[in-house]
N, C-alpha and C positions, 0 to 999 in steps of 0.2 A: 312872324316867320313860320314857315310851316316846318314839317318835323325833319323830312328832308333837305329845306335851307338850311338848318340847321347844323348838318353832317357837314354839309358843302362846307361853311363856317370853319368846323372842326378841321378840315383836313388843310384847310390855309392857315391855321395856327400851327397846328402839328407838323408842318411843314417849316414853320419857321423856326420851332422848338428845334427838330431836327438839324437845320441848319445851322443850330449854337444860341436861340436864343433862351432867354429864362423863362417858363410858361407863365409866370407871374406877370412878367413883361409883355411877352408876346399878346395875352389873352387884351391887357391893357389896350396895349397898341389896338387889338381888329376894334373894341369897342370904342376908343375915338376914332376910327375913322369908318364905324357904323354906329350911329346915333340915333337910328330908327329902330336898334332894337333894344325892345324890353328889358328887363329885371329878369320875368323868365325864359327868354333868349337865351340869354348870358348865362343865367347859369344852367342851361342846359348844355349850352356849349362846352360850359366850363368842365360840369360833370362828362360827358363825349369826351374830352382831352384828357383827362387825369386818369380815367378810364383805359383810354386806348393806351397811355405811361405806363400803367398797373401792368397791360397784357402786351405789349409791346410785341414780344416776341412770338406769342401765339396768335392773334391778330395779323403779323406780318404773314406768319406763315399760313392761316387762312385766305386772307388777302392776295397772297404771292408778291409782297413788297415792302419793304421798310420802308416805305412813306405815308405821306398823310393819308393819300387817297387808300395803298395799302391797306392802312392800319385800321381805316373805317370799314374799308370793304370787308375786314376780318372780322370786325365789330357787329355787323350788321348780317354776316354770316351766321354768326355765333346766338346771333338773335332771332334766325330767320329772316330775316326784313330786309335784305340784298334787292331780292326783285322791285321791292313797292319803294323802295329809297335810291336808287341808282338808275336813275330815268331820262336823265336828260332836261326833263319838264320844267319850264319857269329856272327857280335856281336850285333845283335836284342837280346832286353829280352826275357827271354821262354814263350810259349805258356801261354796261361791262363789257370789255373786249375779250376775244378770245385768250387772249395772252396772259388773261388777270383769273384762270380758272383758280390758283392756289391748290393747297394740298389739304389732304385729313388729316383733322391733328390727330390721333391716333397713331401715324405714322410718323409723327415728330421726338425727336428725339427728349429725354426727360426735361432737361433743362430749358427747352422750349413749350411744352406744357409746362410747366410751373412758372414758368416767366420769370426768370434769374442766367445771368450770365455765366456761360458754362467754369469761368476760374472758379464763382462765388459759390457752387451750388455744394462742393467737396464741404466749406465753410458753413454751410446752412446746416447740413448732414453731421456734421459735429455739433454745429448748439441744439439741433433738434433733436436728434436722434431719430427712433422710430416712427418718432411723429412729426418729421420732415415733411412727406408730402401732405399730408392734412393741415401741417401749421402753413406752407407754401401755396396751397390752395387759397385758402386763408385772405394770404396778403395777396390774391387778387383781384381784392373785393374792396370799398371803399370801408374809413376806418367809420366807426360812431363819433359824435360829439359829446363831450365831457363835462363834466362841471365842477368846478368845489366849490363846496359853501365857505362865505365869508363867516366863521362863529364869528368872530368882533362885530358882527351886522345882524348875525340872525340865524336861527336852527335851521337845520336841514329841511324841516317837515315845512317852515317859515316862509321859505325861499321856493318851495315846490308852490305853495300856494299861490306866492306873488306870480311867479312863473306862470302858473294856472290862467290866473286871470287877464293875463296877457294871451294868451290862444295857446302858448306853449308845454308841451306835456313831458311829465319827466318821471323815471322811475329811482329809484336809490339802487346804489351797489354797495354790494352784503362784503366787499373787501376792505371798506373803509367808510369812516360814519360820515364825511364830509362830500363824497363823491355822489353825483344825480349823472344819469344818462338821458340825456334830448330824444325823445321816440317821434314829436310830432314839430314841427316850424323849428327845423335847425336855424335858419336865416334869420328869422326874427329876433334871435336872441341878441346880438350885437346892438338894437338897436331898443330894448327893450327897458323897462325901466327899474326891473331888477340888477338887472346889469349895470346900467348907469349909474343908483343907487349903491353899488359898491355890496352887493348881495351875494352877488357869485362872480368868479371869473372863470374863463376859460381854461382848463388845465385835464390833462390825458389820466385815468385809475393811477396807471402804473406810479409815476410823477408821484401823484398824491399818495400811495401806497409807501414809495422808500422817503417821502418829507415828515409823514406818520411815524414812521419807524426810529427818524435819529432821535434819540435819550434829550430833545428838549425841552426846556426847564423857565419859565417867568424869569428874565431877566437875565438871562444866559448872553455872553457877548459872542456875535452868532459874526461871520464873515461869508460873504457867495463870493466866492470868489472869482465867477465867470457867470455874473451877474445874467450879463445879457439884458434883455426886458422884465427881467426882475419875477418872473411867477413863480419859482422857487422861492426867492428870500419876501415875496406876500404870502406865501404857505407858512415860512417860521414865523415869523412878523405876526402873523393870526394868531400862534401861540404864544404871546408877551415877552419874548425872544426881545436883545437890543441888534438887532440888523445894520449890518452896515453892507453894501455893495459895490463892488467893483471890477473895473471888465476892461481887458489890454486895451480896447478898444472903448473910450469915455462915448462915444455917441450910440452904441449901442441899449446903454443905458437909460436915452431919452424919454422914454416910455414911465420911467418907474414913478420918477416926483407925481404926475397927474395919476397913477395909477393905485398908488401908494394913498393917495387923498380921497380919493375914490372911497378904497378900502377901510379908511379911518387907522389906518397905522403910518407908526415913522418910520422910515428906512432912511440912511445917511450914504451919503455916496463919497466914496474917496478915491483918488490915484492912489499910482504907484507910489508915490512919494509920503503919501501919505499912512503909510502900512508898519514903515519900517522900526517906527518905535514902539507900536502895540502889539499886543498878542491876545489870540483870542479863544475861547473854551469849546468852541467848534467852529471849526472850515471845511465849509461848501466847497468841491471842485466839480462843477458838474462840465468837464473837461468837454473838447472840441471832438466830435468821432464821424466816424462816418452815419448815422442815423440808423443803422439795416432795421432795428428795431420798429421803427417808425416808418419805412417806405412805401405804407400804403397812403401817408400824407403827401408824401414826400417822394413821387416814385420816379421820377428823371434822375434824380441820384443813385437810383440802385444803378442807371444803365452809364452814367457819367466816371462811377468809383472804379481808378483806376489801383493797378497794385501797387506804381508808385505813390498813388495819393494815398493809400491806406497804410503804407510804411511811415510816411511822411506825418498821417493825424500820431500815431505811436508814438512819435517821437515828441508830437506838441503836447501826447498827454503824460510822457516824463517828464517835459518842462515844467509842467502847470502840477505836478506833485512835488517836484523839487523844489520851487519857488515857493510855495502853498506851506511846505513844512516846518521853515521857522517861525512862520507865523501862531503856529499849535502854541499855545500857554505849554506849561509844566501840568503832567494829568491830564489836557485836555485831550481833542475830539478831531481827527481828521477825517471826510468825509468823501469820498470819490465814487462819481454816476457816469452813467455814458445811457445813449438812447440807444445802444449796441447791440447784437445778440452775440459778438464774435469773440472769443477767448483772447486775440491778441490784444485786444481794446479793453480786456479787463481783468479777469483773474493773473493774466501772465504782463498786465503793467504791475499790479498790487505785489506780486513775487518778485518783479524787479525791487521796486520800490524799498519793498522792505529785505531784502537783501543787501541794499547801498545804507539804510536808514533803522540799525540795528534799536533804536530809542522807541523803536513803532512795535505796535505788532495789532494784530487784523483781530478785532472783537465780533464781526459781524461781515457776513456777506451774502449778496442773493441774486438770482437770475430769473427775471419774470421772462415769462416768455410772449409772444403777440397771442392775439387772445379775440374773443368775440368782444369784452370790455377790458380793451386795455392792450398798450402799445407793448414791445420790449423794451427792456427796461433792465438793466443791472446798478447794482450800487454794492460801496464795500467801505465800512466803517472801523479805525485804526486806531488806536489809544496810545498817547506822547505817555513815555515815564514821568513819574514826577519828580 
């Protein structure tokens, strides 16, 4: 496909994105029902869409349209490349019309150059501060890929090397001793034989920065309580932690047994039902939130979060502390994350909490912020009387 087909691609996905579908879906769909193109088709196109998600709103208003064609034509502005990509030719998109001149972003208002939805931007300006528009600039851009090292497999320096000799290139981050950044064939790594090997898995600084941080201990009876795909409780798991996993949702969890084996560690899965007689010396709640933290991965969610969906996560991450808290041994360790930057999602559930839950009180808490290495990220750690 040429580089132009290419965009054409982009703005029939981003159209159907727009229309309500999942980009994960959508991207799915155009590639079965274009089979002729490549690997790197695909992910060009792929990178084109999640792109124009990031800039959405600057894009449109270069474009002059919230649609797909819009949003490229803002893309391809932004890039200069409007004239030599918008042609008509073969399967280039059609010329530009006069009607599709768009505006200077300069003249846009702030929350349209930063590409955040004018409720959310008051909320960014609170977790950021100062450095609002620098961190917002920021999450325009695509995130890096991450790594931890498996210790129960192999050193840091170990796993660079295997990595190496696979074509892929990786530097270490100085925030944490387990963490490698992908500089060269992000792609390859899923398929590579360090990875299959059970050497590294895929996991974001931040992540492995607050898994680092909880107080644990060889043999420590560790709960995730919102397991999910389990790459938090393979990070305690790595440290001789006895893991066990569990997530409202049991198919969620599909991932962990093969993932877990991978790794060369145990992890145990249990229900609900299963919970109610033990008690454990730290629980995970790495609770349901809105992502903001992470929506340069994830960026149709910044533009999907409504105010009632964001009262509504609030309320699932009281439940999931409430539920989560007789489970705390006598002494032990409650543990509560969110991939958030926004104060209702964290420090002001943690002030609930232990205002209803006078037995607690908060030993630890921290707000990383999105970063060149590394998502947002908050976490806050709470110690049961004994």
């Amino acid at each position: 496909m040429t580089p132009a087909a290419r965009v054409a691609a982009a703005i029939k996905v981003l159209d159907d994105i727009l229309g309500g579908a999942a980009p994960e879906k959508a991207l799915t769909s155009w590639g079965r029902g274009h089979r002729f193109a490549g690997s790197k088709d695909r992910a060009a196109i792929r990178d084109h869409v999640f792109q124009a998600l990031r800039c959405r709103a600057s894009y449109g208003w270069l474009g002059g349209s919230d649609s797909g064609r819009g949003l490229m034509l803002g893309a391809m502005r932004a890039a200069g490349q409007a004239d030599e990509v918008f042609t008509g030719e073969g399967h280039a998109p059609g010329p530009v019309s006069e009607g599709e001149a768009g505006r200077e972003l300069a003249q846009a208002p702030r929350a349209v150059r930063l590409d955040v939805p004018d409720w959310l931007l008051p909320k960014f300006d609170a977790a950021f501060g100062a450095a609002a528009d620098e961190i917002l600039t920021l999450m325009q851009d695509r995130a890096g890929l991450f790594l931890r090292v498996n210790t129960a497999r192999a050193t840091r320096a170990e796993a660079q090397a295997a990595l190496a000799a696979e074509g892929i290139a990786t530097v270490p981050v100085d925030q944490v001793n387990t963490a490698l950044h992908v500089t060269e064939n992000e792609r390859k790594v899923a398929g590579s034989q360090a990875y299959r090997d059970g050497l590294v898995e895929v996991q974001d600084v931040s992540s492995q920065v607050a898994m680092a941080a909880l107080p644990v201990t060889p043999g420590m009876r560790v709960l995730d309580y919102c397991a999910g795909g389990g790459g938090k409780a393979l990070a305690l798991a790595a440290r001789d932690a006895e893991v066990t996993a569990h997530d409202i949702d049991p198919r969620r969890m599909a991932d962990i047994a093969p993932r877990a084996v991978r790794a060369g560690v145990t992890i145990a899965r249990a229900q609900a039902e299963d919970l109610t007689q033990r008690a454990f010396d730290l629980v995970l709640c790495d609770a349901p939130c809105s992502g903001s933290g992470t929506w340069r991965r994830t960026p149709a969610a910044k533009w999907a979060l409504t105010e009632a969906r964001l009262a509504a996560l609030t309320g699932m991450q009281d439940d999931v502390l409430r539920a989560a808290a007789p489970l705390v041994a006598p002494g032990g360790l409650l543990a509560y994350a969110t991939c958030s930057v926004f104060a209702e999602e964290n420090a002001a559930r943690i002030e609930a909490f232990l205002s209803a839950h006078p037995a607690f009180t908060l030993t630890d808490s921290t707000t990383l912020l999105p970063r060149a290495q590394g998502d947002g990220f908050y976490y806050a750690v709470l110690r049961k009387a004994g």
